[in-house]
Every structure is written in C-alpha cells, then in structure tokens.
TIMISE-852296 format. One record per residue: residue in three letters; z, y, x of N, C-alpha, C in turn. Coordinates in steps of 0.001 Angstrom, whole numbers, plus 500000, padded with zeros to 6 digits. Example, Ala and Ser with C-alpha at 12.3 -4.5 7.8 and 13.67 -1.06 7.14 Angstrom:
REM residues 2
ALA507800494310513190507800495500512300507800496700513200/SER507080497750512850507140498940513670507870500030512900/
This chain:
REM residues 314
UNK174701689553730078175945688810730022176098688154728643/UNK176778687353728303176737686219727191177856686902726777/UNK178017687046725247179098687381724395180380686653724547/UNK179641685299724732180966684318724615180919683451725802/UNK182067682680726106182070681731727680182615680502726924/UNK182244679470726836182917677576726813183049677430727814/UNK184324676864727945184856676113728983184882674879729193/UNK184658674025729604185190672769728999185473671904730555/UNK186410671763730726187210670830731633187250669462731673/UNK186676668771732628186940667117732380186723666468733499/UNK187297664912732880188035663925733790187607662753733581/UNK186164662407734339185938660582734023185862660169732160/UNK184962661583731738184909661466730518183364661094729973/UNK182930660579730664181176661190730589181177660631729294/UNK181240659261728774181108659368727696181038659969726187/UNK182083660373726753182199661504725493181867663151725472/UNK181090663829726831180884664664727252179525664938726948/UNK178754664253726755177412664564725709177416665524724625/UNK178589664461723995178577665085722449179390666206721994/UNK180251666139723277180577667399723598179399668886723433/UNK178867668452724658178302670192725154177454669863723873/UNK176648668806723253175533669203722203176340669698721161/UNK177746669612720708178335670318719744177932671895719885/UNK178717671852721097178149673688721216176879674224721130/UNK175594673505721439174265673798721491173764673509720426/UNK174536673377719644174280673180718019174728674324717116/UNK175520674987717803175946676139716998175184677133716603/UNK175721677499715421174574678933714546174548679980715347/UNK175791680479716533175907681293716814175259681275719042/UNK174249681561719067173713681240720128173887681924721668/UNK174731682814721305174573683972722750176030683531723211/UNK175815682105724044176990682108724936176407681041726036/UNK177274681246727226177240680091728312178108678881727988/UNK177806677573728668178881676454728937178992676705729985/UNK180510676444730973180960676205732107181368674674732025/UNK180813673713732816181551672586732690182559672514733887/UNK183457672523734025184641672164735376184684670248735404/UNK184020669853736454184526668253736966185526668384737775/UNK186958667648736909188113667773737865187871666468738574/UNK186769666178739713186567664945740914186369664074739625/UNK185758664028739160185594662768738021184483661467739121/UNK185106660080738840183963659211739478182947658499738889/UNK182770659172737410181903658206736676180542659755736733/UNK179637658732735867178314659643736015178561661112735302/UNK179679661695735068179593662766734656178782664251735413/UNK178364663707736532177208665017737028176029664858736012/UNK175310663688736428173906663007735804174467663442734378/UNK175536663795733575175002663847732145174975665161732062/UNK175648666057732478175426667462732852173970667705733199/UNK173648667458734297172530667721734806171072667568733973/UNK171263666356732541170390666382731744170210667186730757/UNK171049668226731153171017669558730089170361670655730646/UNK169594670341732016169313671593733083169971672449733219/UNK169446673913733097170022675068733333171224675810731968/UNK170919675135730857171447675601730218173170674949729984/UNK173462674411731054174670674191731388175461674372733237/UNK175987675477733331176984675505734646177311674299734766/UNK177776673643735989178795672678736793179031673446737699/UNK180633672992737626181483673099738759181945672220739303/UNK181923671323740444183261670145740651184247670506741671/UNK184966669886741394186522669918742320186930668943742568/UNK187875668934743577188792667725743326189702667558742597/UNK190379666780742356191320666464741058192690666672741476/UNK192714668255740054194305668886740470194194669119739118/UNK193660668652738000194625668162736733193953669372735701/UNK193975669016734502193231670306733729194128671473733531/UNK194992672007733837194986673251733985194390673888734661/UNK194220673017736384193291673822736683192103673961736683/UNK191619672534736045190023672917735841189937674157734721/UNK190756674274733537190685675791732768190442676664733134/UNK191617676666734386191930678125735209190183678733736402/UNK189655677427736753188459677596737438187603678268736416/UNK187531677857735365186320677912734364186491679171733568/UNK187400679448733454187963680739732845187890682194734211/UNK188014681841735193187905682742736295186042682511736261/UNK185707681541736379184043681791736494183528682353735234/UNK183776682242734124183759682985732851182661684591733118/UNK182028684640732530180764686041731939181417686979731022/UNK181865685998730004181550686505728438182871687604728267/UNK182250688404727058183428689210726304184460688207725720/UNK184146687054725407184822686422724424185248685183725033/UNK186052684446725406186365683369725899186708682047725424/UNK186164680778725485186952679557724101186932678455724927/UNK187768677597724863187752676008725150187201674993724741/UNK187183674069725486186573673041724264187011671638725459/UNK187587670933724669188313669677725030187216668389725621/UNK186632667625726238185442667124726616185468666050725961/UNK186636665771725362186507664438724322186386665264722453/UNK186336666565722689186660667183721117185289667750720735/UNK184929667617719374183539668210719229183710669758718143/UNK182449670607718594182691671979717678181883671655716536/UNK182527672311715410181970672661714061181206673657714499/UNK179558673036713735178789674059714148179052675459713881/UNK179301676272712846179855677319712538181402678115713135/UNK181405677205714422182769677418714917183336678817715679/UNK181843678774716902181653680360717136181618681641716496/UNK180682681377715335180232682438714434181701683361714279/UNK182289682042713745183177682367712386184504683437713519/UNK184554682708714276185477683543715565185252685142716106/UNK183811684712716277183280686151716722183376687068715798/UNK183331686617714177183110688060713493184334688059713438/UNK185643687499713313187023688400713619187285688985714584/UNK186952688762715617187396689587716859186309690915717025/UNK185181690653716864184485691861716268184956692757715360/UNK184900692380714220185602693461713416187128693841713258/UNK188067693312714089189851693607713899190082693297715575/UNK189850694334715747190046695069717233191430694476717412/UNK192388694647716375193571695034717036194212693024717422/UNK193362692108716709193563690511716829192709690161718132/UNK193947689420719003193886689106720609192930687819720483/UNK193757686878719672193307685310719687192705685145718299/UNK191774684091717911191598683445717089191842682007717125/UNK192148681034715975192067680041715927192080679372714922/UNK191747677905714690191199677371713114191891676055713032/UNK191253675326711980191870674312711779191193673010712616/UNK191903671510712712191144670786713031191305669460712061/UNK190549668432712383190561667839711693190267666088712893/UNK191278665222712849191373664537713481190449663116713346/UNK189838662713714791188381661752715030189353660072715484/UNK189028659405715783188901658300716556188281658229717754/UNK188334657296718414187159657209719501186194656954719311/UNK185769656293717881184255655840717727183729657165717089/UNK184705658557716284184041659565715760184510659749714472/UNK185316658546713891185285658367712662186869659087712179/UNK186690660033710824188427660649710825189549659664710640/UNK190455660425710906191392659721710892192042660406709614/UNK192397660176708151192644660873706872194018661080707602/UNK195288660181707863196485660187708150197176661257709163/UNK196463661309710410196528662005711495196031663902711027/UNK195101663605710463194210665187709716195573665467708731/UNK196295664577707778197042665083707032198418666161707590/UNK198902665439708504200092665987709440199445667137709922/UNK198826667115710355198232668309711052198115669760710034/UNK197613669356709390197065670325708014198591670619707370/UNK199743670208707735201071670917707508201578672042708113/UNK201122671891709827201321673293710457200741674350709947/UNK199448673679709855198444675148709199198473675332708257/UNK199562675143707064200309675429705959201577676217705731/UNK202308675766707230203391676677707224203096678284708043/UNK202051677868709041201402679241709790201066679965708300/UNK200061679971707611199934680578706265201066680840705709/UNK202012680413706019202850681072704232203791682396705311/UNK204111681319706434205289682538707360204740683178708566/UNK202941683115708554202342684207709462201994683433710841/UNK200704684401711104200886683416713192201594684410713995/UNK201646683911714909202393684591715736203621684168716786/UNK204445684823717536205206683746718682206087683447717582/UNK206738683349716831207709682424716357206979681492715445/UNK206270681534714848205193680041714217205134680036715224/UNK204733679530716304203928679132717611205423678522718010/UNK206302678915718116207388678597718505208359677827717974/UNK208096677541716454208877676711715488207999675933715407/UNK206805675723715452205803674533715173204195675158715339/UNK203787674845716605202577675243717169201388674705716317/UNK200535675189715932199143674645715013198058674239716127/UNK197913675225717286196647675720717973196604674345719063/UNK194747674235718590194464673318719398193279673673720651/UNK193905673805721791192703674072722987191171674690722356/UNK190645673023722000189581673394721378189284674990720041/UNK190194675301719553189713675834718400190185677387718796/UNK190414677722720030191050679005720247189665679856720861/UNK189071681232720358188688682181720556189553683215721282/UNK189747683993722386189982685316722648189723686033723459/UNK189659687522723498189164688443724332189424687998725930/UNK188833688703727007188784688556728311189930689165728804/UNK190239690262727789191329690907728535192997690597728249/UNK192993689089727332194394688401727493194794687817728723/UNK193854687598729166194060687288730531194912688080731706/UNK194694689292731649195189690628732305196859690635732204/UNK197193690129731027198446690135730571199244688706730572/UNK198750687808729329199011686068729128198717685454730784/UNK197919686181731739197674685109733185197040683605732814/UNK196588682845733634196222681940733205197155680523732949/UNK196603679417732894197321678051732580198132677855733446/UNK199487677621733388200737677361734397200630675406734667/UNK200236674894736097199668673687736047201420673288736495/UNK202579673563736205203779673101736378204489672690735018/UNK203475673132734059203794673042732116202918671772731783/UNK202134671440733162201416670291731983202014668558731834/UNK202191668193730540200485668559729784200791669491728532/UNK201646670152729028202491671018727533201995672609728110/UNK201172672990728910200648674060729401199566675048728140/UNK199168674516727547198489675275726333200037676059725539/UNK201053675334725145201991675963724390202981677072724910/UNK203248676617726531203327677737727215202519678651726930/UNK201211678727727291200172679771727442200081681272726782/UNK200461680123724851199817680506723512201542681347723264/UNK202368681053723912203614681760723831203485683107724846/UNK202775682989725866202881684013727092201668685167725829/UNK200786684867725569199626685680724858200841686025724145/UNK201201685292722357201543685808721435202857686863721630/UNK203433687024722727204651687753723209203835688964723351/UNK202905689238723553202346690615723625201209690740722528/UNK200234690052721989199629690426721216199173689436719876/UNK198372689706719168198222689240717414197618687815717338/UNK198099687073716856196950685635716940196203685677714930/UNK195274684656715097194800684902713480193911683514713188/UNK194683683057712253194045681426711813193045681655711100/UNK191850680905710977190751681301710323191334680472708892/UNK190859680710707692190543679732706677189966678469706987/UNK190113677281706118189400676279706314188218676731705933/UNK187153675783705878187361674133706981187604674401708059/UNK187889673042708363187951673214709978187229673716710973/UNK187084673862712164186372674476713414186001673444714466/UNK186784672670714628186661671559715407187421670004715490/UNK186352668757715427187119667740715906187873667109717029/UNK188941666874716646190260666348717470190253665087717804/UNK189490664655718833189724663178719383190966662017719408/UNK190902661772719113192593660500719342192363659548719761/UNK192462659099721138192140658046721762193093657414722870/UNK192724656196723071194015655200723780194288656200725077/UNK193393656916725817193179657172727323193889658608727513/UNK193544659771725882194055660788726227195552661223726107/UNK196125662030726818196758663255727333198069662855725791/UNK197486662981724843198354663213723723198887661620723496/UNK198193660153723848198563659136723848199670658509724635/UNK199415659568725557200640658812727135201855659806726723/UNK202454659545725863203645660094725341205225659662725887/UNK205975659981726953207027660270727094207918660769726749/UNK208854660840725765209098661810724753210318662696725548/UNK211086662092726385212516662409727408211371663468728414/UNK210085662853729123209602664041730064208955664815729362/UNK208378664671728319207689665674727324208951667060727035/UNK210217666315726923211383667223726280211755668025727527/UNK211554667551728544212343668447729765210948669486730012/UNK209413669090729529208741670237730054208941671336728839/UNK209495670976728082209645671818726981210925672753727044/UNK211936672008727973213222673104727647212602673910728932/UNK212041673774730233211391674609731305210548675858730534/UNK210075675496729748209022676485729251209697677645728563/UNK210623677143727485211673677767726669212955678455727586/UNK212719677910728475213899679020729602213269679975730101/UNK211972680302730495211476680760730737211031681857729948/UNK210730681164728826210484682107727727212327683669727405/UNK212947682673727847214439683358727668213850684513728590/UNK213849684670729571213369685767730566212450686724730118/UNK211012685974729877210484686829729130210843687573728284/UNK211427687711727467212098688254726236213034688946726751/UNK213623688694727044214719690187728218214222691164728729/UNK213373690653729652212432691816730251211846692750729417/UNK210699691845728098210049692534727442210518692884725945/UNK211718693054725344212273693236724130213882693771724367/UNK214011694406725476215100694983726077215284695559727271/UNK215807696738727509216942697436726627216224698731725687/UNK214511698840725963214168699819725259213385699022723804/UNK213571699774722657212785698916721218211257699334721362/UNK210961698118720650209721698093720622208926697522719365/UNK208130697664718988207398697294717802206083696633718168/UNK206282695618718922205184694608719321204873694195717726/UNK203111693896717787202988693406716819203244691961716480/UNK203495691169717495204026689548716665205403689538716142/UNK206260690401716291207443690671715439207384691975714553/UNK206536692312714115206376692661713209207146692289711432/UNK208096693301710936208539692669709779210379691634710149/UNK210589691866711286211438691402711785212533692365712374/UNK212457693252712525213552694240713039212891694488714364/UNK213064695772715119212911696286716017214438696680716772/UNK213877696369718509214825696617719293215898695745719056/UNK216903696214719431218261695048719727217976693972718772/UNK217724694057717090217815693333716087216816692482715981/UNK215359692783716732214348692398717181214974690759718413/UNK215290691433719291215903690544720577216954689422720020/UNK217302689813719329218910688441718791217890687746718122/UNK216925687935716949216248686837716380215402686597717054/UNK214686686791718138213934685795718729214689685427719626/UNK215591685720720464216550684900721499216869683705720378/UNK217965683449719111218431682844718721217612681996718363/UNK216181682050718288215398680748717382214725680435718802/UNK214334680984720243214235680042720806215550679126721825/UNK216389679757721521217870678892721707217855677795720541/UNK217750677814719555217406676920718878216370675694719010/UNK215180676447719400214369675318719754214911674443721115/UNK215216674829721613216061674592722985216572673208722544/UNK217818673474721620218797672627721513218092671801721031/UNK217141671566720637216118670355720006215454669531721130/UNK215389670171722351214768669057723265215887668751724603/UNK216938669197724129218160669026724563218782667810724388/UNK218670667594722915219122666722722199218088665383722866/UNK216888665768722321216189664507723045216650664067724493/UNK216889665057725508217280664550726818219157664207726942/UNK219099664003725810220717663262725996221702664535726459/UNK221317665898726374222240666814726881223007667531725924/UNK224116666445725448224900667254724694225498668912724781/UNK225798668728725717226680669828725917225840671343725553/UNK224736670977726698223575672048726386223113672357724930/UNK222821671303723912223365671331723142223681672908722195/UNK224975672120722210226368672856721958226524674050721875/UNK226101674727723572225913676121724058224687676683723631/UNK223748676239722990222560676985722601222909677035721182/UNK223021675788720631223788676105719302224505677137719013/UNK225776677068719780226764678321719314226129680158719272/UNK225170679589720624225212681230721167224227681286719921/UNK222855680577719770222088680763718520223117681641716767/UNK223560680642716766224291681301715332225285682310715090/UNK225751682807716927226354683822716922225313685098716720/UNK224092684966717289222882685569717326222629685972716104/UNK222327684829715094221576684771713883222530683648713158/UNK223062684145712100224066683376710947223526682241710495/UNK221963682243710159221090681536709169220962680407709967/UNK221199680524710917220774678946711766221604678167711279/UNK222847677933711126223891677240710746222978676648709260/UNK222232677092708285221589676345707080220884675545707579/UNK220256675565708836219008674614709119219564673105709835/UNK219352672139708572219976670989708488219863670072709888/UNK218657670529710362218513669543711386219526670145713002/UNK219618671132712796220213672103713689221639672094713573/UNK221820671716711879223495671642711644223914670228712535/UNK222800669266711801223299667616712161223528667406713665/UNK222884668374714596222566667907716348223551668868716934/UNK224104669786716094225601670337716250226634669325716148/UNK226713668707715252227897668177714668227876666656715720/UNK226812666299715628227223664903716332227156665551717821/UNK226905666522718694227285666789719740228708667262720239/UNK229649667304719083230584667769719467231831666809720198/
C-alpha cells in the first residue's frame, strides 16, 4: 500500500494536467499513488493520462462537479496519508516530504498545510496576488491554526493540504451543496475536532489564476449566501459538539473550556455571519447576529468593521 494517495480531480483541463501529475512525479518523496478523477471532461484528457501508463489511476464520470470528483478519489484512495492537488496547480517538489515528516512524527496533528505562491496561466508568478495571500499565512502564525483562523480568514489551499485517512471517519467527505466554497466547509468540519499545522515557508505549491477557473467566476451576493449556509450550519455543529458537557478539544485550546469555550466560538461565528449578511443586503440579520455576538463576547463591539455594519444597519 502507498504511504500517501493524490487526488486530483478535473474538468476539460488537459492542458494543464500534464504539468500537473509530472509535479508530483517529481517529488523527492516517492511512495505514493495518483488517482486522477475525469469529471466527463470532452477534451483529450484520457490520452494525456494514459501517457503516463500505469503509474497513474483514471477514473471517469460524468459531470457532477468537483466535489464529487474529490469525494470519488478520496473513497478510491490506498494511502495512510491523503492530499489534493488542483489539475491546474503544480507541487513543490519537496511538498510531500515536508508533510509526511509532520504527520509522522506529531501523532497528535490531523492536517497539514503550507504556503502557496500564486502562477498565471502561462506559469509565470503573479508578485501581487502571492503578496495578499502571504497575509493569511501571517496572521495563521501569530494567532495559531485552527477553526477560528480558518474561520476569521482561511489560508488553506486544496492543493497544499496533507492528512491522515482517518479524518475522514469524523470531517466526512466534500459537501457538493457548499460548492465552490466546499473546501472551507470541509477544513471547518476537520478543525472542529482535530489540530491543523502550517508548514514554514517556502511554499508547497503553485496556485493557478486563470480566466476559466472556479476562483475567477466570482459572484460575490451567491458566494455570500453559500457562506452564511455553511456558517449556520456550523451554529449546529457547535451545540451538539461544545455543549452541555466541557470539553478541551484541541483547536480551542487556550480559549476557555465548556460554557466559556461555546460563547466565543458561537459569537465569532455569528460574527462572521453578519459579514456575508451584509453583503446579501440583509440588514436585519445583520443586526441579530451582531447583538447576540457582543452579548456573547464584549470585544466584538472594538472590531471596526463589525462596529461600522452595525451602525449603518440600524
């Protein structure tokens, strides 16, 4: 059995699906499978697969969207160790390595994940796009990973995530009713029960930016409504699992346990709430996440952007 499983999911990408899988077959670290999932793609993406022989799986399907090609590829999965990889995104050769020896040696860390560093379509970085980015993974460092970084401002990119087989058992797989916001769901369902851990730079993998993908077709009003779905949801979760008995999960760690535990993470994702609230024109909602938030937790009331989308909602 292979230590590790790639996944990689795609859609009428062939082009860029070469340089894909040779990223991975370039790596220092050699004891793993590729799974490729074709979600019904109509361009030659078999024929470029197929010029890799045996040392690449295919799967095809018909086209029901990449969550579920994940969810296929992750259920066909071998390995102890499980990772993604985006079919337009390429791995730093050292990308595996560096993953495996954390989860090897710190048993008690579920996920890994690293930095990225943002491409073009021709390959070439993008300095501007890499800069923004390299802010999350500045604030993950100073205030920790875990569900509330993940939840105040997500770092983790598909591509750059390492973790055990047995998050699965618990996190379940990709919810195809979250996409294309289904990774942040996901990385919230994991970090609610167990440890995530950013590697140091450099980076791990390149981040494609191109006219065609997923992150370009930006809706910002339907982007905001899959976001308050996810975050309601998340409300549930957190009831169930942070009440009425305490608990000392390790992603709240350093945060209070039991009841005192439950008000600060209820209140900051009521908070996030009211942020894509605001985008969907729902004052009122709003209002009510606001209030109940700072009845929760005092400190919200300092956070300027939270004060301002109070005040003009009233």
């Amino acid at each position: 059995m292979p230590i590790v499983s790639v996944v990689i999911p795609t859609f009428n990408r062939s082009h860029y699906l070469k340089a894909a899988i040779q990223s991975v077959l370039r790596q220092t670290y050699q004891d793993f499978e590729i799974i490729v999932v074709d979600d019904g793609s109509t361009d030659d993406t078999r024929k470029v697969v197929s010029s890799f022989g045996s040392r690449v799986l295919y799967f095809h399907q018909s086209n029901h969207g990449s969550p579920q090609a994940r969810n296929v590829g992750l259920r066909l999965a071998k390995g102890k160790y499980l990772a993604l990889l985006d079919c337009d995104d390429l791995f730093s050769t050292d990308r595996l390595v560096r993953g495996v020896e954390v989860l090897n040696q710190m048993p008690q860390i579920a996920l890994v994940h690293g930095e990225v560093e943002a491409i073009d379509s021709e390959g070439k970085l993008i300095p501007k796009e890499t800069a923004y980015i390299r802010k999350f993974y500045q604030k993950e460092r100073k205030d920790g990973s875990g569900y509330l970084r993940i939840l105040k401002g997500n770092a983790m990119f598909p591509s750059t995530i390492l973790f055990r087989r047995e998050c699965l058992n618990h996190a379940g797989f990709f919810n195809p009713a979250f996409a294309p916001r289904e990774d942040y769901d996901w990385y919230l369902r994991l970090a609610l029960e167990h440890q995530v851990y950013l590697l140091e730079s450099p980076p791990v993998a390149l981040y494609r930016k191109h006219k065609i993908n997923q992150s370009s077709r930006y809706d910002s009003k339907a982007i905001a409504r899959v976001y308050v779905a996810i975050l309601q949801q998340q409300l549930t979760f957190i009831s169930e699992r942070l009440t009425p008995s305490p608990l000392s999960s390790p992603p709240f760690r350093g945060r209070g346990k039991g009841e005192g535990e439950y008000q600060n993470v209820r209140s900051a994702i009521l908070a996030k709430l009211a942020e894509y609230y605001w985008t969907c024109d729902l004052k009122r909602e709003v209002r009510t996440s606001l209030f109940e938030a700072i009845r929760l937790n005092p400190s919200i009331v300092f956070d300027p952007y939270s004060l301002k989308r109070l005040i003009l909602s009233l």
